[in-house]
C-alpha positions as CSV (number, residue, x, y, z in Angstrom):
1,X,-14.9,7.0,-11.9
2,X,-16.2,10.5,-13.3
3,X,-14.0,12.9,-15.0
4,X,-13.5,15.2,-11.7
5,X,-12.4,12.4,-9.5
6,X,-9.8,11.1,-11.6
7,X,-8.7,14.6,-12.1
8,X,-8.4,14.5,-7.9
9,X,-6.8,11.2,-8.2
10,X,-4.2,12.2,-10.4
11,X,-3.3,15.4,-8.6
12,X,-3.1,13.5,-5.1
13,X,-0.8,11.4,-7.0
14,X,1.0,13.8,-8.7
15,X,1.8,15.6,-5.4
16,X,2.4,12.0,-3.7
17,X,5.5,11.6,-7.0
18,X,6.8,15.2,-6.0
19,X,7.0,14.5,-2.6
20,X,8.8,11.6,-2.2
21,X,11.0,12.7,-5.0
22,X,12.2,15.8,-3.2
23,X,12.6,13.6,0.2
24,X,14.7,11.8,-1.5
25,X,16.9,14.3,-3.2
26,X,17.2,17.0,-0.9
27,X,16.0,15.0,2.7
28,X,13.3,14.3,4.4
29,X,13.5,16.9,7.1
30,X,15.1,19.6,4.6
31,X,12.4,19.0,2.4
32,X,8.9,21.6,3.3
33,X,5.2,21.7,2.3
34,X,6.0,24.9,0.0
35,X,8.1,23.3,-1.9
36,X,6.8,20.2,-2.7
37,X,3.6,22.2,-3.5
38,X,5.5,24.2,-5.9
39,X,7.1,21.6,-8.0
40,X,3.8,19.6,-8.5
41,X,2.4,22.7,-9.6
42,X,-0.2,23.5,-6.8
43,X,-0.8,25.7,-4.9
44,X,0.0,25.2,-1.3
45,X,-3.8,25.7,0.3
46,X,-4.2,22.8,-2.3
47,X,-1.5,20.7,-0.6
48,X,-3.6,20.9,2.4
49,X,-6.8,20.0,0.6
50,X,-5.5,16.7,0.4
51,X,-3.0,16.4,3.1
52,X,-3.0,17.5,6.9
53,X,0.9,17.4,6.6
54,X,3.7,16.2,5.2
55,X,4.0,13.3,6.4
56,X,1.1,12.4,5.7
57,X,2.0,12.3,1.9
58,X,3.6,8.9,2.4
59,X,1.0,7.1,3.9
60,X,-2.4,8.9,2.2
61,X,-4.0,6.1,0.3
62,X,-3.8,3.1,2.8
63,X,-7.4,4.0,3.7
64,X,-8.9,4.0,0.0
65,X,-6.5,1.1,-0.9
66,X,-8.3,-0.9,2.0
67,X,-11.5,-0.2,1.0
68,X,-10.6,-1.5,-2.6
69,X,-9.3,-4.6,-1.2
70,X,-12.5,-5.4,0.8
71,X,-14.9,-4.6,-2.3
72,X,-12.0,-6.7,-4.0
73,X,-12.8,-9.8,-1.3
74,X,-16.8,-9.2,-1.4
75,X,-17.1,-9.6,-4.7
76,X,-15.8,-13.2,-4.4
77,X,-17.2,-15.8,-7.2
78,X,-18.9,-18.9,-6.1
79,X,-15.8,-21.2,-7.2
80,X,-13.5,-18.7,-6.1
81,X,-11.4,-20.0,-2.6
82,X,-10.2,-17.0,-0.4
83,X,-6.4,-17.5,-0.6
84,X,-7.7,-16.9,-4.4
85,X,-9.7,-13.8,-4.2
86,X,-7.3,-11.6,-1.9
87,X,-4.4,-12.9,-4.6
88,X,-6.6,-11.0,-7.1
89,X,-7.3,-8.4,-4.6
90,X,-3.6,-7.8,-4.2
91,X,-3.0,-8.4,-8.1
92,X,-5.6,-5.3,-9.1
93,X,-4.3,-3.2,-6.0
94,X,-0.5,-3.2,-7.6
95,X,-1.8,-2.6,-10.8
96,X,-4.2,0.5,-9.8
97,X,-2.5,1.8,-7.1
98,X,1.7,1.1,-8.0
99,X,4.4,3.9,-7.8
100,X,6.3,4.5,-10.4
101,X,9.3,2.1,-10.5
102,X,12.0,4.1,-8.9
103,X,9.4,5.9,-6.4
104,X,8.7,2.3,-4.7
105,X,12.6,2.2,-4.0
106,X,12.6,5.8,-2.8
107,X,9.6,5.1,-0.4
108,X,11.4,1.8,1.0
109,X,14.7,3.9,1.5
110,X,12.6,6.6,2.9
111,X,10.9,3.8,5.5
112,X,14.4,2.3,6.3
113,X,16.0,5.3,7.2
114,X,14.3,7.7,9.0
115,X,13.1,7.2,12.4
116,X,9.9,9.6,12.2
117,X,8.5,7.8,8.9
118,X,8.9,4.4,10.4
119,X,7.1,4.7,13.6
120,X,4.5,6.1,11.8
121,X,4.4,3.0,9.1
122,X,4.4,0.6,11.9
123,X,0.6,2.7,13.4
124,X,-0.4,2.8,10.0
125,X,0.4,-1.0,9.4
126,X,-1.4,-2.0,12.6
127,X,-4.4,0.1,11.9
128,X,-4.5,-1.5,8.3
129,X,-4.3,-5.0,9.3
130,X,-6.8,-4.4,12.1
131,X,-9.4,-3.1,9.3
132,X,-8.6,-5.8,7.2
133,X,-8.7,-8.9,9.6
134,X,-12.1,-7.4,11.5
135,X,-14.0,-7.2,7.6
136,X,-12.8,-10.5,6.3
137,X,-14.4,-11.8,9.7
138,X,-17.6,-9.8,8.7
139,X,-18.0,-10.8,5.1
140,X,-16.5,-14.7,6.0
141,X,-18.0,-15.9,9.7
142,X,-18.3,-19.9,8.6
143,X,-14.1,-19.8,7.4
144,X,-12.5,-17.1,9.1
145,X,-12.5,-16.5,12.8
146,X,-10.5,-13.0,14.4
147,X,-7.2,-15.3,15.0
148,X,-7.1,-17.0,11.5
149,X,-8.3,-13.7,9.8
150,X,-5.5,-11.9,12.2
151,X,-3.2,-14.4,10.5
152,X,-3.8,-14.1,7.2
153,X,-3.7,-10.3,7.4
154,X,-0.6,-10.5,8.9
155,X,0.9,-12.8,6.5
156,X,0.0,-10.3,3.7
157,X,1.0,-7.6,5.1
158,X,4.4,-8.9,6.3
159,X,5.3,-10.8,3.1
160,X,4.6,-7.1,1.6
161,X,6.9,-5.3,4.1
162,X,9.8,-8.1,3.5
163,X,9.6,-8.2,-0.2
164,X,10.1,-4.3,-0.4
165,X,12.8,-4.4,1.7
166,X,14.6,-7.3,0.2
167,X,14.0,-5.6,-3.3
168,X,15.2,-2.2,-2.4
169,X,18.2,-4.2,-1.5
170,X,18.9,-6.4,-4.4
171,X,18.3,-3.3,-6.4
172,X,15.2,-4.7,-8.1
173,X,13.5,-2.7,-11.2
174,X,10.2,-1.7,-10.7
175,X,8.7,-4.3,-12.9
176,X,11.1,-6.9,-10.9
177,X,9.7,-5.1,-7.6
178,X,6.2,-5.7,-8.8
179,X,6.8,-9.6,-9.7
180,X,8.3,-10.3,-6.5
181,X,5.6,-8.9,-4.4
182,X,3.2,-10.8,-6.2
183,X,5.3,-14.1,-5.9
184,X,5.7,-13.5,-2.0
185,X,1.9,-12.4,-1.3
186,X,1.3,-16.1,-3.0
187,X,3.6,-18.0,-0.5
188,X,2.0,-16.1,2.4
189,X,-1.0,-16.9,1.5
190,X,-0.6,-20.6,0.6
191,X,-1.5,-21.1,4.6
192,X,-4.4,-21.0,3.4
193,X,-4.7,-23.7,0.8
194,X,-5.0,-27.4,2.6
195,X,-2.0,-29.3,1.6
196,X,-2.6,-31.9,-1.3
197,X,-2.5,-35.3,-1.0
């Protein structure tokens, strides 16, 4: 990645921090586009360079997180089983792509309480899982077929949803966050594994 895009990545970021930092403090709904444009130091035509609104702040990288996660999965070693490359998939995706500690919490308390944010989670989910389950058919016709790959997508995603929310409620650290969600997205995906004898 080249100077200028990190630059972009770190400003989309930066203005991903501030937002859900000033839902949380002030409100979702109290909370406008100016503002959060003004405390991550940008300009607001800026804000709309990289977001068509604000809620679409919360749910912005799901589409370049995907792709990482298929390049992830097709660049799967010989001796590598597919329960084991979408682990490491979802092991590089938390590291690249994680929150700050409290701003996962924030997010989850954002997605738990207001109406607006989870309807729109739930399309976003769906479309996401979709994406996922139709390229892991692509890339894996003689072991995956659109139920099992349905399956599999759906366990991910689902042991991601649950572990956020069960953290948020135990009152997880970010680093405890972080372990949990890797230790769930292996049981989901033990389905995978035949069973030893």
């Amino acid at each position: 990645m080249d100077r200028r895009e990190r630059r972009k990545r770190e400003t989309r970021q930066r203005i991903v921090d501030t937002a859900i930092r000033l839902f949380a403090e002030q409100g979702y709904e109290r909370t406008t586009v100016v503002q959060i444009a003004e405390a991550a130091d940008v300009a607001t035509k800026t804000f709309f360079n990289y977001f068509p609104s604000k809620e679409d702040v919360l749910f912005d990288d799901g589409g370049p997180r995907i792709d990482h996660m298929l390049a992830i999965v097709a660049s799967r070693g010989p001796d590598e089983s597919l329960p084991d490359v979408l682990l490491r998939a979802h092991d590089e995706l938390i590291t690249e792509y994680r929150p700050g500690p409290e701003l996962a919490k924030l997010f989850t308390e954002l997605v738990t309480t207001v109406p607006a944010i989870q309807s729109r989670m739930l399309r976003v989910a769906f479309e996401a899982q979709r994406r996922m389950a139709t390229a892991l058919v692509e890339r894996y016709p003689d072991e995956l077929d659109a139920i099992s790959a349905a399956a599999v997508v759906g366990a991910i995603v689902g042991a991601t949803h649950a572990v956020a929310l069960t953290s948020y409620e135990l009152g997880q650290s970010g680093d405890e966050y972080r372990e949990s969600l890797v230790r769930g997205i292996g049981i989901a995906l033990r389905g995978l594994t035949p069973p030893r004898r």
